[in-house]
N, C-alpha and C positions, 0 to 999 in steps of 0.2 A: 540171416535176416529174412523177415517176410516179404514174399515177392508178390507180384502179380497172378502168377501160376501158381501160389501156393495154393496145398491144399488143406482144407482146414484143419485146425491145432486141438490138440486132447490138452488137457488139462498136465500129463505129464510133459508133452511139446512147451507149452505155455512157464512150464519151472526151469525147463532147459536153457529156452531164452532169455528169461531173467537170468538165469547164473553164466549164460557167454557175454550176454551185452550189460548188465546192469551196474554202473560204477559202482554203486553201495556195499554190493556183494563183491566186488574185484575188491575192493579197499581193504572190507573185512578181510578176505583171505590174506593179501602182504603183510597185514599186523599179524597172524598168527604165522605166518613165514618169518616175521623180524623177529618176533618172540621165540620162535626154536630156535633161531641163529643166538639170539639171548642165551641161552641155554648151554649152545657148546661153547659158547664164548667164557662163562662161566665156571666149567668145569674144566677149561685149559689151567687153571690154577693148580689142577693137580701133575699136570705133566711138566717133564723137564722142559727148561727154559735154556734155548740155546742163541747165541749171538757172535757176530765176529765185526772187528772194528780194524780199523787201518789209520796212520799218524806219517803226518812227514813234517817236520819243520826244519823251522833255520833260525840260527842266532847269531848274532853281530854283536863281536867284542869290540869298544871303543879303544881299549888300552892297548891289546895286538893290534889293531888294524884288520883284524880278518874274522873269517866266519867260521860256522859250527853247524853243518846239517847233521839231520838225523831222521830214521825211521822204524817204524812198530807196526808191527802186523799182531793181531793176537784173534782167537776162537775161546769165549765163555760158553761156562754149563752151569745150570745151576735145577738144584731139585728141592723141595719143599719138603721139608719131612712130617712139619707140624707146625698150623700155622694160628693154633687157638678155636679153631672150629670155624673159621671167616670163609674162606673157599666154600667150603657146605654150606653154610647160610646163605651164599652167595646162591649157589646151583638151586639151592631149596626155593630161594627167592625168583630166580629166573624160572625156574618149573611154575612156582605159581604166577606169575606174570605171562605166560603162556597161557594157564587154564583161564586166567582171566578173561584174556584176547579172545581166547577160546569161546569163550561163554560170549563175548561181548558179537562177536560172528556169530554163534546163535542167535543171538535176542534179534541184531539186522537182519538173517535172514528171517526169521519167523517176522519181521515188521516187514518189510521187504513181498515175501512171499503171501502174507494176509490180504495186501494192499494186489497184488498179481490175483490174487484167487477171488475177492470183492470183484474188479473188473472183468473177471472173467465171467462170474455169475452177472452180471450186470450185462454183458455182451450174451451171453446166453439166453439170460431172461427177456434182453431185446430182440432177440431171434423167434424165440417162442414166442410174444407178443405179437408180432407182424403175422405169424404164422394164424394165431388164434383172432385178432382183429380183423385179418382176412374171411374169416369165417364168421363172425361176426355182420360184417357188412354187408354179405352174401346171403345171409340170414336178414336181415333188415330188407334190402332188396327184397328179396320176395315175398317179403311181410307187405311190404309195400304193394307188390304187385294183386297179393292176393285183395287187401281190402281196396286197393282199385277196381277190381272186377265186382266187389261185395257193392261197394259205393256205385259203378254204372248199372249195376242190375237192382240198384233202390234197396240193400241192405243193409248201409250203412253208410251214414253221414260226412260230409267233407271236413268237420275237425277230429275225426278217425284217422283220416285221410293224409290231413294235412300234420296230426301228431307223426302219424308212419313216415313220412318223409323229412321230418325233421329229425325223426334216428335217426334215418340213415343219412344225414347229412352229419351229424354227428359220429356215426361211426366213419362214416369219409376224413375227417378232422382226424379223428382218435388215429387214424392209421398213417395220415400224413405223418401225424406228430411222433409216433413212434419210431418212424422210418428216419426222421430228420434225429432221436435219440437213438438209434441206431448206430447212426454217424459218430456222435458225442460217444460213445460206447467204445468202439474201436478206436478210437484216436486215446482215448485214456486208459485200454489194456495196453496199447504198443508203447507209449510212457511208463507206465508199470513194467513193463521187461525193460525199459532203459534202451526202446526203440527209437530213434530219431525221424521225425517229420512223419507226414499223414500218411496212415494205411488206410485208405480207403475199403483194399479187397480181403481185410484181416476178417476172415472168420475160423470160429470157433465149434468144435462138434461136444456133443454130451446129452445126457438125458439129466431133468428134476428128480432121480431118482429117489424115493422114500430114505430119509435122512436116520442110520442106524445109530440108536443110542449107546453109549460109550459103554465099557465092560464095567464091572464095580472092580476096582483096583484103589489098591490101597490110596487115602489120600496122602500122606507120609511120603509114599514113595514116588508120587507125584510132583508134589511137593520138591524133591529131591533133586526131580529129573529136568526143571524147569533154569531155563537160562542165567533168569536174575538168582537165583538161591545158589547156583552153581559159580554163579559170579561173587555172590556173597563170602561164600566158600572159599573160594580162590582168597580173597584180600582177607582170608585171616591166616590163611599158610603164609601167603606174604607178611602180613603182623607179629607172624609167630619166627618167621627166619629174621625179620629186624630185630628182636628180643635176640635170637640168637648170635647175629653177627656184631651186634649191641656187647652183650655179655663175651665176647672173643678176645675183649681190649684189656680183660683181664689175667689173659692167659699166653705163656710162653711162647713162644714158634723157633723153630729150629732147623735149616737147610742144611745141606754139604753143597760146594760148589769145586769148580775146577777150572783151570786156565791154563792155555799153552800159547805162547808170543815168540814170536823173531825179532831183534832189534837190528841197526849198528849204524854207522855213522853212513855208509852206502846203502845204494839201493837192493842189495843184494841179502842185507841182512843177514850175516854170517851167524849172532848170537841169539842163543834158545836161549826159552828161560818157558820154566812147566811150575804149578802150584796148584795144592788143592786144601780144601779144609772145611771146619763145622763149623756153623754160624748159631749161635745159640744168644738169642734177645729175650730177655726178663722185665715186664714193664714194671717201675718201679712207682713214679708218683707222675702225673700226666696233669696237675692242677684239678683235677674232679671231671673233667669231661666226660671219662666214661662211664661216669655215676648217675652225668645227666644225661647222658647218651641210652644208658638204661633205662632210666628211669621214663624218658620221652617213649620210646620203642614198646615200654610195656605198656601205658597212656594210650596209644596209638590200637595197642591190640583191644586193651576193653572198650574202645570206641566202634572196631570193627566187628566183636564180639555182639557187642548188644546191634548194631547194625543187622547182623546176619539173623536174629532171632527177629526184630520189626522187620524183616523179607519176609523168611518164612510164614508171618502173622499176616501178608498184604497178599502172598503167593496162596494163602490158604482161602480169602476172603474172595478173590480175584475166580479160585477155581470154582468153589463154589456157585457162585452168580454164574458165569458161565456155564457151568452144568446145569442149574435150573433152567436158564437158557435156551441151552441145546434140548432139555429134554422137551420146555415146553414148544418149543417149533416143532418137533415130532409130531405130538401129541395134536398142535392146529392141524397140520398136514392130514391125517388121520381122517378129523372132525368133516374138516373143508370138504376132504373126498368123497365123504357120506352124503353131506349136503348138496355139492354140482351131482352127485350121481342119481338122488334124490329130486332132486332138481328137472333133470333131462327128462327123466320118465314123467314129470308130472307136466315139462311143457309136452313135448311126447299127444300125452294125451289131450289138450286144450287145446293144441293146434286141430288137431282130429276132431272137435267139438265145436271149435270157434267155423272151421268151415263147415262144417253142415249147421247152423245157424245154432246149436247147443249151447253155445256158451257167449255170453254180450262180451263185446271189444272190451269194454272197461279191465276186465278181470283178467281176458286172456291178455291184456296188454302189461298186467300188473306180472304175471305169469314169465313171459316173456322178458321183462327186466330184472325179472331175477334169478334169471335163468342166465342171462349175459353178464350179473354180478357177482354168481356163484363163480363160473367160470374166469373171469379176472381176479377175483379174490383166492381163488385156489393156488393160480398161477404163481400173484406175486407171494402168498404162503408158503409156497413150493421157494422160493427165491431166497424169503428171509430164513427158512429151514439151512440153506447152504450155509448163508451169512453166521449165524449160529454154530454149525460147523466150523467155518473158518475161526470163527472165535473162540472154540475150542480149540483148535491148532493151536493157536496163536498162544494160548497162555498155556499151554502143556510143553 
């Protein structure tokens, strides 16, 4: 857990903790724990079946007047030699109730982990604001100071004046209130890891690095690789081993077994007794059950059939949008960078003009705010760029 002393979390820190503390993801993982246990529990059908039991009774003859003990010790075995193909449907069935679980621990961690990586950029982007509003202010300030000197030396007027100082009373605001979403920030990534109670001294390290557009890969096999289509996937193996263990009720099954017991009238069990043999069951007429047993089982699969192709058709619309998405957040990033860099050079120069009287307040004051709206609009472009990212995570 995060301490007091910590030091601040990378983004790989940040997945760690989610997956030590976040119940979501602990849960996810015991399902796909209970589901492999599914699985060899499953395939115990194919191994021998061994057992041993023990018997003592008594009986009371009315017409002697006396009694009759007795007891049995015995050791079963028995092996499965063919059982209509139901054991394998069975295993087929637990293997796809596995991939399922499987895929369904994908989908929560990618929901899970979207929801970790938003507050993380969120707490990031609150960090870089404090930092950039500090500068900001600092900037106002001495905008102020300068047209106070302009204003006592008779160059310019007291609503000059009195504008410059209501920036920067406004940038004083701006910087409270980010500091106070600061807070809000950290308290809702340490919930995102499935932190308990306020981490006041949670911070996080990283840069708005330029956000890289994805590779061109196939969509298909994107497609493929995504949680829900892989879950879709899964319940039609399962679909397809119900049809099979469905159609099993058809068909013969046949064991050997064997037996070895002690009996006798004491506890000591003087008499053997050994046996073995082939068990051979032929289903003959069962009332139609397992005609409707089939027939439901195959119902069942073209339900899951046409299912997994409306996935595939929502997985492909889904990537899409996202990929426009992600690309066009680049591409703002890009634009924005042009602009504040655009920008700087041309307050740069106004400032140099406005003080040797070159240029009227009006203009350099126009100058000036958008030079403080380039730089906030970059920022949070830089923000929604991740965001976009993430959202390409999230549906791949």
């Amino acid at each position: 857990p995060v301490g007091r002393a910590a030091s601040p979390l990378t983004w790989p820190d940040c997945v760690q903790q989610a997956r030590e503390n976040h119940p979501g993801l602990l849960a996810a993982q015991q399902s796909v724990e209970a589901a492999q246990a599914g699985i060899r529990a499953a395939r115990a059908g194919h191994l021998p079946q061994l057992s041993a039991s023990g018997r003592a009774s008594y009986a009371d003859d009315s017409k002697t007047g006396g009694g009759e003990e007795s007891y049995q010790g015995a050791l079963d075995v028995s092996q499965s030699l063919y059982d209509g193909g139901s054991t394998r449907a069975a295993v087929r069935s637990a293997e796809a109730e596995w991939a399922v679980a499987l895929a369904e621990a994908r989908q929560t961690g990618a929901d899970i982990l979207y929801d970790v990586r938003i507050a993380y950029a969120d707490l990031l982007y609150a960090q870089f604001q404090i930092g950039l509003l500090e500068q900001i202010r600092l900037r106002r300030a001495d905008n102020v100071e300068m047209v106070e000197l302009r204003y006592l030396g008779g160059q310019e007027n007291q609503g000059s004046l009195a504008l410059n100082q209501a920036s920067l009373r406004e940038a004083e605001m701006d910087l409270a209130q980010a500091r106070r979403a600061l807070q809000t920030a950290q308290s809702v990534l340490a919930r995102a890891m499935g932190l308990a109670g306020a981490h006041p001294e949670l911070v996080v390290s990283g840069e708005f690095a330029d956000v890289q557009e994805p590779g061109a890969e196939e969509v298909e096999s994107l497609i493929q690789a995504t949680p829900a289509y892989a879950k879709a996937k899964a319940a039609l193996e399962r679909a397809e081993a119900g049809v099979q263990s469905a159609r099993s009720g058809y068909r013969p099954t046949a064991s050997v077994y064997g037996a070895a017991a002690r009996y006798g009238a004491a506890i000591d069990m003087e008499e053997d007794s050994l046996s073995a043999g082939v068990r051979l069951t032929l289903p003959l007429w069962e009332g139609g059950r397992i005609v409707a047993e089939v027939r439901q089982a195959a119902a069942r699969k073209a339900v899951v059939q046409a299912d997994l192709t409306d996935v595939a058709n929502t997985q492909h619309t889904s990537l899409d949008k996202a990929l426009q998405a992600y690309r066009e957040a680049g591409e703002n990033v890009t634009v924005q960078q042009q602009f504040a860099s655009a920008q700087e050079l041309r307050a740069a120069i106004a400032r140099e003009q406005y003080a040797n009287g070159l240029l009227k307040f009006d203009n350099w004051d126009i100058i000036e705010n958008d030079l403080i709206s380039r730089q906030k609009s970059l920022l949070e472009t830089r923000r929604q760029a991740l965001l976009a990212e993430a959202a390409w995570w999230r549906v791949t």
